[in-house]
LUMMI-360860 format. One line per field, with one value per residue (C-alpha): residue in one letter; x, y, z. Coordinates in Angstrom, 3 decimals, padded with zeros to 6 digits. Last residue first. Example, Ala and Ser with C-alpha at 12.3 -4.5 7.8 and 13.67 -1.06 7.14 Angstrom:
<vexdos>
r: [S; A];
c1: [013.670; 012.300];
c2: [-001.060; -004.500];
c3: [007.140; 007.800];
</vexdos>
This chain:
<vexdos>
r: [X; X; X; X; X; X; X; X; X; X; X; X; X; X; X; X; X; X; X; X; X; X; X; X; X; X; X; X; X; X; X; X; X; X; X; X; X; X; X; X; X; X; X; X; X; X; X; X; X; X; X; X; X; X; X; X; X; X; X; X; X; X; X; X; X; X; X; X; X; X; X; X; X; X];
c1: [-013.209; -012.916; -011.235; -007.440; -008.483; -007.803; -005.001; -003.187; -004.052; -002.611; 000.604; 000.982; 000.333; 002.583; 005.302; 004.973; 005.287; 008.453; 010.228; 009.196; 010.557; 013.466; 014.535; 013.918; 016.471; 018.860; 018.787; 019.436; 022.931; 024.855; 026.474; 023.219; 020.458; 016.965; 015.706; 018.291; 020.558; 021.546; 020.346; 017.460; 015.617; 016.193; 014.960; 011.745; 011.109; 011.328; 009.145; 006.536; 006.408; 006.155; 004.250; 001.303; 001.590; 001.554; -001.720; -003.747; -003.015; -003.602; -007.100; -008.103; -006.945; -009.321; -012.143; -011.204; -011.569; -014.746; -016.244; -014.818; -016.652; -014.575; -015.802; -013.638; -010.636; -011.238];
c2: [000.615; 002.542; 005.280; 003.519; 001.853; 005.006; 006.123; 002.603; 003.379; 007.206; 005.949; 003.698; 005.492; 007.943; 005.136; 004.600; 008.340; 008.788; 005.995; 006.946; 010.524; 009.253; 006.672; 009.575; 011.998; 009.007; 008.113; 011.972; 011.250; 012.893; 016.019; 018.204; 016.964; 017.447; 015.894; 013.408; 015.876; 013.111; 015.789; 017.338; 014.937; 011.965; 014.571; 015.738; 012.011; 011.546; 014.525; 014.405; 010.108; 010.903; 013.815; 011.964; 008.772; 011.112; 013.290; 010.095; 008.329; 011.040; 011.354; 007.493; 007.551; 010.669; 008.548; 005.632; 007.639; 009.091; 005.860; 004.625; 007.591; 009.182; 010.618; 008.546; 006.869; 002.931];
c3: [025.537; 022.346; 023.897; 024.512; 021.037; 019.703; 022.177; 020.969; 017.202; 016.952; 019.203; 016.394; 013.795; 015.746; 015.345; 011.924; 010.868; 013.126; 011.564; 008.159; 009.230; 010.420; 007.204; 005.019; 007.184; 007.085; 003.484; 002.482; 003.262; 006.694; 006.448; 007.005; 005.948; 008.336; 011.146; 011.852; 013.792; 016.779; 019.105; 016.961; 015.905; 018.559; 020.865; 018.309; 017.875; 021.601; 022.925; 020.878; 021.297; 025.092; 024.752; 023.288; 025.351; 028.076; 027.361; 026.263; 029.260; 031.546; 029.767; 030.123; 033.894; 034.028; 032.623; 034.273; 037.729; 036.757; 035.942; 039.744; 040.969; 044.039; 047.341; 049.429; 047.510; 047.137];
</vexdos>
């Protein structure tokens, strides 16, 4: 164990590093997959694409939303 550390105070920061990457993580993917394969909005491609994004991007930050959630239920 590190001198001069709280274990609580270690989960807590563990808890808040967590949060902060899981967060960019899924920011930074759906805006990558957004922009470089041009999903985000209609260009050439049918509309079926840019709807089958965004329902891909809203189910995955629910569950991003539910792991950080129970992340700070413990």
């Amino acid at each position: 164990m590190e001198q001069g550390w709280d274990p609580e105070v270690k989960k807590f920061f563990l808890r808040i590093l967590n949060t902060i990457s899981m967060g960019l993580i899924w920011l930074i993917t759906a805006v990558a997959a957004g922009i470089y394969n041009k999903l985000a909005w209609k260009g050439d491609r049918p509309i079926i694409f840019v709807i089958l994004f965004y329902t891909v991007a809203a189910i995955s930050l629910f569950f991003v939303i539910r792991y950080i959630y129970r992340l700070w239920k413990k």
